[in-house]
C-alpha positions as CSV (number, residue, x, y, z in Angstrom):
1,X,120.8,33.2,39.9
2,X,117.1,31.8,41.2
3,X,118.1,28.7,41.6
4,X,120.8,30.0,43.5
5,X,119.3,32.1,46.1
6,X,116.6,29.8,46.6
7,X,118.8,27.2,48.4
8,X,120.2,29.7,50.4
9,X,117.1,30.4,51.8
10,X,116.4,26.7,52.3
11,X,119.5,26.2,54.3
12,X,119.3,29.5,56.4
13,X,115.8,28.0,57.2
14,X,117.1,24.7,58.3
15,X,119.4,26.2,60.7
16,X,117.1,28.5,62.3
17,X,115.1,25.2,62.8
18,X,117.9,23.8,64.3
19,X,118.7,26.4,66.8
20,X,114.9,26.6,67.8
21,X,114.8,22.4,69.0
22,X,117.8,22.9,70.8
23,X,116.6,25.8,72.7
24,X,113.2,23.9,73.8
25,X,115.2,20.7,74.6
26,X,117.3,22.9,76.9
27,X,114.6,24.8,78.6
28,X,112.8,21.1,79.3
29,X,115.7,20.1,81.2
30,X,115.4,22.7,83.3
31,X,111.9,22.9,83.7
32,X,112.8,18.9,84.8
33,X,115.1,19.4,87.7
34,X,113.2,22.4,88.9
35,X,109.6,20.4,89.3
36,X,110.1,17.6,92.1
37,X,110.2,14.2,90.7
38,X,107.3,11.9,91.7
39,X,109.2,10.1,94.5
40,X,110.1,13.5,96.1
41,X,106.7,14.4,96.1
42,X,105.8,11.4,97.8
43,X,108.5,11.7,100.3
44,X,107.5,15.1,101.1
45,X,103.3,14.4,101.3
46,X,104.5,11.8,104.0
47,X,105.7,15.0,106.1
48,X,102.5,15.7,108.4
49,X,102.1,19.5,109.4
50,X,102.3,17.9,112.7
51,X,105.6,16.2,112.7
52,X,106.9,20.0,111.1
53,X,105.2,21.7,113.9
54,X,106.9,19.3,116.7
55,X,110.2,20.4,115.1
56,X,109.7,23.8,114.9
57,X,109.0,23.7,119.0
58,X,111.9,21.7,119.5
59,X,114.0,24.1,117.9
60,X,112.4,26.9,119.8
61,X,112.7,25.1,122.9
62,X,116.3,24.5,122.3
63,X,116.7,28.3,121.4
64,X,114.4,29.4,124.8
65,X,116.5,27.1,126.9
66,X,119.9,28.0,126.1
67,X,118.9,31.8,126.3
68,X,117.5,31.0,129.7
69,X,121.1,29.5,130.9
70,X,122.6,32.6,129.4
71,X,120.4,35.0,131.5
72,X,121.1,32.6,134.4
73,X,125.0,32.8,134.4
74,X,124.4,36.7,133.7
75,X,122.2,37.0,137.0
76,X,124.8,34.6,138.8
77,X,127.7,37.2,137.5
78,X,125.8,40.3,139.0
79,X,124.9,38.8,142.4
80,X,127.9,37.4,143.3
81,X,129.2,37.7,146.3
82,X,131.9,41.0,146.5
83,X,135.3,40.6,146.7
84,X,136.9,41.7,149.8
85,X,139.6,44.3,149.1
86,X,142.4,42.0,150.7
87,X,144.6,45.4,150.3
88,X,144.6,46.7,153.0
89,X,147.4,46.5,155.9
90,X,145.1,44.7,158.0
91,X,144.0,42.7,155.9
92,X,147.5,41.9,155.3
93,X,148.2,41.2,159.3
94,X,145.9,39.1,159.7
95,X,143.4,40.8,162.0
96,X,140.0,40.1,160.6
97,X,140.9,36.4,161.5
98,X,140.2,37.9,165.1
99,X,136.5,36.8,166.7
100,X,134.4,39.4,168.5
101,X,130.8,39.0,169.7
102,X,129.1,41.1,166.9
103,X,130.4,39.5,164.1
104,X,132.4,43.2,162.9
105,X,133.3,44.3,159.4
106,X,136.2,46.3,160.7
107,X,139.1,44.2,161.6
108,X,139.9,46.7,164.5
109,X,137.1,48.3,166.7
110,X,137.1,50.2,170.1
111,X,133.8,51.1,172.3
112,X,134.9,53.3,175.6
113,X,132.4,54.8,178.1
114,X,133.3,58.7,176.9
115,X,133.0,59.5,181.2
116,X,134.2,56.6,183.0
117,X,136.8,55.3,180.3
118,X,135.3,51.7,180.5
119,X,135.8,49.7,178.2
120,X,132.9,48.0,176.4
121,X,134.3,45.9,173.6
122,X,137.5,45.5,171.8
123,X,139.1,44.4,169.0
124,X,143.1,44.5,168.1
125,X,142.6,47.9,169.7
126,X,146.2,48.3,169.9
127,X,147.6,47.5,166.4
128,X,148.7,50.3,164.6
129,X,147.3,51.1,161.0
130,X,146.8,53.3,158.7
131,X,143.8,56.3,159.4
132,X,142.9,58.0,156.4
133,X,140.9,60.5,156.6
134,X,140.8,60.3,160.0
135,X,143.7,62.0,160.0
136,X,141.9,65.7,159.1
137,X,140.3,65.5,162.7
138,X,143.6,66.5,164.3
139,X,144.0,69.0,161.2
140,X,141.3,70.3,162.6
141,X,142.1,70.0,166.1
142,X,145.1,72.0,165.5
143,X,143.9,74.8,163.7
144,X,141.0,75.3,166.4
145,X,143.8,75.5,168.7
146,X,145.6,78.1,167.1
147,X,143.0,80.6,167.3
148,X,143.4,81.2,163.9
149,X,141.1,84.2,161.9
150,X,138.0,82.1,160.6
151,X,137.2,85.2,157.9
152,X,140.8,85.1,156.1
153,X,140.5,83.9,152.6
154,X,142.5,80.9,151.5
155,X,142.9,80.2,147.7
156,X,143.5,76.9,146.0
157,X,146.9,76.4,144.6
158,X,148.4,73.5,142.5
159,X,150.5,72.2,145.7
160,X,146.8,71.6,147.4
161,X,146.1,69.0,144.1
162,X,146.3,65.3,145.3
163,X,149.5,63.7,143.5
164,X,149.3,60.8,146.2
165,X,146.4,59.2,144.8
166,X,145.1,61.2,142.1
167,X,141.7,61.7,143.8
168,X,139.8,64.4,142.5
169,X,138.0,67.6,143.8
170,X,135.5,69.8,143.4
171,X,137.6,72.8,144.7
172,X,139.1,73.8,141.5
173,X,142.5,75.8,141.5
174,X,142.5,79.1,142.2
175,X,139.0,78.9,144.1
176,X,139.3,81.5,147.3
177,X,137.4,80.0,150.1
178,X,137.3,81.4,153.8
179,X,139.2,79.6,156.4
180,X,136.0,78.3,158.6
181,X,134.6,77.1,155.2
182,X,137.6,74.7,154.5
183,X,137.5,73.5,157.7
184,X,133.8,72.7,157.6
185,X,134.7,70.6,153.9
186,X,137.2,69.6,155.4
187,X,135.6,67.7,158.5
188,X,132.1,67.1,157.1
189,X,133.5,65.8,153.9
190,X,136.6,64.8,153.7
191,X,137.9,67.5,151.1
192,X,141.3,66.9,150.9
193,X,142.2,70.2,148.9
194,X,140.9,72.4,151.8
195,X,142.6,69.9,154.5
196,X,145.6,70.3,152.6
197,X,145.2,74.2,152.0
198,X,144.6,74.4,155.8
199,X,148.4,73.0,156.6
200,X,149.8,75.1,153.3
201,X,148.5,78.3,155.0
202,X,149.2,77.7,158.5
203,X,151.4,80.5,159.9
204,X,155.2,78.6,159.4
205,X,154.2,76.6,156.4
206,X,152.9,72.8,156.2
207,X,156.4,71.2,157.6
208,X,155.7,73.2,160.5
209,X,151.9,72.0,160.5
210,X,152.8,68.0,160.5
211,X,154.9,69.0,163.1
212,X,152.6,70.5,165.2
213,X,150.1,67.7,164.3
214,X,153.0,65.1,166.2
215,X,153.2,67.4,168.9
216,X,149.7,67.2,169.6
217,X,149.7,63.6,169.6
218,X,151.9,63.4,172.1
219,X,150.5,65.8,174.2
220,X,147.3,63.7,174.1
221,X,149.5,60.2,175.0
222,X,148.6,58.8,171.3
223,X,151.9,57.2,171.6
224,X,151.5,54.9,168.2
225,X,150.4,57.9,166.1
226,X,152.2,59.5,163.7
227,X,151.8,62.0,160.6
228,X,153.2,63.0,158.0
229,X,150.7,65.3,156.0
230,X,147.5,67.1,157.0
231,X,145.1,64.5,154.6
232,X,145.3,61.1,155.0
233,X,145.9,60.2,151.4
234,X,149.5,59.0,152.6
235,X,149.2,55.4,154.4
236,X,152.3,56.7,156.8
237,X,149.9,58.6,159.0
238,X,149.7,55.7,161.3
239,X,147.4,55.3,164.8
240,X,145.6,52.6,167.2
241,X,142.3,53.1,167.8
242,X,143.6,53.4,171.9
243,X,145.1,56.3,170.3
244,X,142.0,57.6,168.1
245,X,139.8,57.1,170.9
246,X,142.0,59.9,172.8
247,X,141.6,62.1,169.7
248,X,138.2,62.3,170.1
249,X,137.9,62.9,173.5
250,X,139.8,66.2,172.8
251,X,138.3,67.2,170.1
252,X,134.9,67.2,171.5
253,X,135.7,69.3,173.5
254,X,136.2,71.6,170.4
255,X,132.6,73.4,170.4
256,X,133.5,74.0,166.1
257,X,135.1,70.7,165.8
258,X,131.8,69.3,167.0
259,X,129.7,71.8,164.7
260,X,131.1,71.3,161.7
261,X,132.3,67.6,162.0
262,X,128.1,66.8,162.2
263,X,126.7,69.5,159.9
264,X,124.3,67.4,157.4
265,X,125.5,69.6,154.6
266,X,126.8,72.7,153.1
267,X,126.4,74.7,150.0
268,X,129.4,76.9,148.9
269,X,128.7,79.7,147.3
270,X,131.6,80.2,144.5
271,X,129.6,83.8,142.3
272,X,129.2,81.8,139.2
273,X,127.8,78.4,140.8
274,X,127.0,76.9,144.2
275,X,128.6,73.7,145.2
276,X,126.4,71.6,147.5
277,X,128.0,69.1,150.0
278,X,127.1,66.4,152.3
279,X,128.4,64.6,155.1
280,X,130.3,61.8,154.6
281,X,128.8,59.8,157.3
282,X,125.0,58.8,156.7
283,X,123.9,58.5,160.3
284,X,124.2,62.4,161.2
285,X,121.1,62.0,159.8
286,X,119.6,59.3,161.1
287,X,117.0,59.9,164.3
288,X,117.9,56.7,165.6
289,X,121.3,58.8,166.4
290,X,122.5,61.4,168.4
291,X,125.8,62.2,167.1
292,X,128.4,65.1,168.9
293,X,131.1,64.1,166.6
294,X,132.6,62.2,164.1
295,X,134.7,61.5,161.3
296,X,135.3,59.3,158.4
297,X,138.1,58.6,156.0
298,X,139.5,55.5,153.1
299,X,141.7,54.9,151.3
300,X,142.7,51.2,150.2
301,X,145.3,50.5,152.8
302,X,143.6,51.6,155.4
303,X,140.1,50.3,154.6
304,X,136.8,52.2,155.7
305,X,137.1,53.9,159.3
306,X,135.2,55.7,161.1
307,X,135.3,57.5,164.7
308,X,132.4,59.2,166.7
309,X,131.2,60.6,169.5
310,X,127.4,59.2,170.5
311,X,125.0,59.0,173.2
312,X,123.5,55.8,173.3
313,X,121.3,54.6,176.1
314,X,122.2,57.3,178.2
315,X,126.1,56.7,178.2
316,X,128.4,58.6,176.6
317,X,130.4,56.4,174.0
318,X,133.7,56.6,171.8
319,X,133.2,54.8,168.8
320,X,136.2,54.2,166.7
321,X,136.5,51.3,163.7
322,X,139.2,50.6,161.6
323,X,140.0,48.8,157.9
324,X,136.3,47.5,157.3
325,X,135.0,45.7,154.4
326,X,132.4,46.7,152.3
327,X,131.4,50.3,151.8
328,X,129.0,49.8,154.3
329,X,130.9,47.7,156.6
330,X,131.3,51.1,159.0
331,X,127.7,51.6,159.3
332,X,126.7,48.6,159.8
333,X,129.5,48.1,162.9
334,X,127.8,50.9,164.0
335,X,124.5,50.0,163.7
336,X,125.2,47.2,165.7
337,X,127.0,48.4,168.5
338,X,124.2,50.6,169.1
339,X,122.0,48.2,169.2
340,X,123.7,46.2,171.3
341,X,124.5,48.6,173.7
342,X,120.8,49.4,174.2
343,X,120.1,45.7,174.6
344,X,122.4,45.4,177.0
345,X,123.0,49.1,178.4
346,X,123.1,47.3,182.0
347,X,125.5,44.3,181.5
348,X,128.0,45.9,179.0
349,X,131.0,45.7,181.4
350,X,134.2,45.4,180.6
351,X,134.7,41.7,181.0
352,X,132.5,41.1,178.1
353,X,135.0,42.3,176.2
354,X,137.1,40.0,173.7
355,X,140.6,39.3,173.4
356,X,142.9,40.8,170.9
């Protein structure tokens, strides 16, 4: 049995042998094609750390530049130039085509000598248009008329919520407000709940309110006006700014109409929180202006408007501009009718006026 075992043990040792040179062969081939081979190594050292420097700035170059154009066609994006809401009805006639010596955003203006009725520059003063929230000025005008109690409490109902144009309000349903106080939201803001609430609660109901609205228009000779509801929101309430001009004649002759049209702001006191508003129209506060009334209103058919009262250079003036561009198109028509005016406070005559 020795001899036996013994060769056993000789073969077993062989194999282990075996095993062992194969392993080492295998890990030399791989120690072979990880270590670079002597032309790599020569191919690499003729890399200079310049030449992988220059590179590496190219490629940051490259990468600086094309963020650059990014930020440049972002900027370009942001101050581009804004696009005039062609919307409107005016827009759609035609009528900022029309030339006029100031240059105007509104498409239609009027300027009248409040005492003499001069005329002291027009513009399609006699196409008729839609008024917005111009239209709460003869709200107004007829509820100051009708003598109504200023102290009676008015509460918000659902009918009051705007379904025209989904606009939204601060005067939540079932808030109880006095009358007086949605009149003074009403002209100094343009709240369209408390215009609304004002017709609602008028002694006959709100189809008696349009009605008397029409009525009053005629009485004044706006013979191109007409309503249909006490807000604006609906672009069938329809006047020329011949017609608006004679609207605010009569309502500044409205002692509350003038009060509360001009009033900076207001803070409505509602027992659980107190609702702060502002005028609508920026230059009540301005020094540079001495407003007795006015009123603004938009909505996209109609375009920004905007009608006042203002002494400028002594003179009495009627203000009213229709369907201008730009949210501050208004202002600045304004702005520069005033300054022209004071310019030229004694050669302002009628036959500067321009055609249209």
């Amino acid at each position: 049995m020795a001899p036996v075992d013994a060769a056993a043990a000789t073969e077993k040792h062989r194999s282990t042998s075996k095993k062992a040179v194969a392993k080492k062969a295998v890990a030399q081939r791989s120690a072979q094609k990880a270590t670079p081979t002597k032309k790599a190594q020569r191919q690499a050292a003729r890399v200079s750390p310049r030449k992988t420097t220059a590179v590496a700035r190219k490629k940051a170059t490259e990468l600086t530049t094309v963020s650059a154009k990014r930020r440049v066609s972002d900027s370009v994006v942001r101050v581009a130039t804004p696009v005039i809401d062609h919307g409107s009805v005016g827009a759609q006639l035609g009528l900022h085509k029309a030339d006029d010596p100031l240059d105007l955003n509104s498409s239609v203006a009027l300027v009248v000598d409040q005492q003499t009725n001069e005329v002291l520059l027009s513009k399609n003063d006699s196409a008729v248009l839609p008024v917005a929230s111009l239209t709460k000025l003869m709200t107004g005008l007829v509820v100051a008329d009708a003598h109504l109690d200023m102290n009676e409490m008015i509460t918000i109902t659902q009918d009051d919520v705007d379904t025209l144009k989904g606009s939204r309000s601060r005067l939540m349903v079932g808030t109880t407000l006095t009358r007086g106080e949605l009149m003074h939201l009403a002209l100094m803001s343009s709240e369209n709940r408390a215009a609304h609430a004002l017709g609602r609660t008028y002694p006959g109901g709100l189809n008696e309110f349009v009605r008397l609205m029409n009525r009053k228009a005629t009485e004044l000779g706006m013979r191109d006006t007409r309503y249909v509801e006490p807000t604006g929101l609906s672009s069938d309430n329809r006047s020329s700014a011949r017609d608006l001009a004679l609207l605010v004649s009569a309502a500044y002759q409205r002692p509350i109409l003038r009060d509360l049209s001009t009033s900076p702001g207001y803070e409505v006191d509602l027992g659980r929180r107190t609702l702060q508003y502002n005028n609508s129209n920026r230059l009540v506060k301005s020094p540079d202006w001495d407003i007795g009334l006015q009123k603004t209103g938009y909505i996209s058919e109609a375009g920004r408007c905007l009608v006042m009262q203002a002494k400028i250079a002594g003179r009495q003036l009627i203000m009213v501009f229709l369907d201008a561009t730009g949210k501050l198109g208004r202002i600045q028509d304004a702005e520069r009718v005033r300054r022209w005016v004071e310019l030229h406070s004694d050669r302002v005559t009628a036959s500067h006026r321009p055609q249209g």
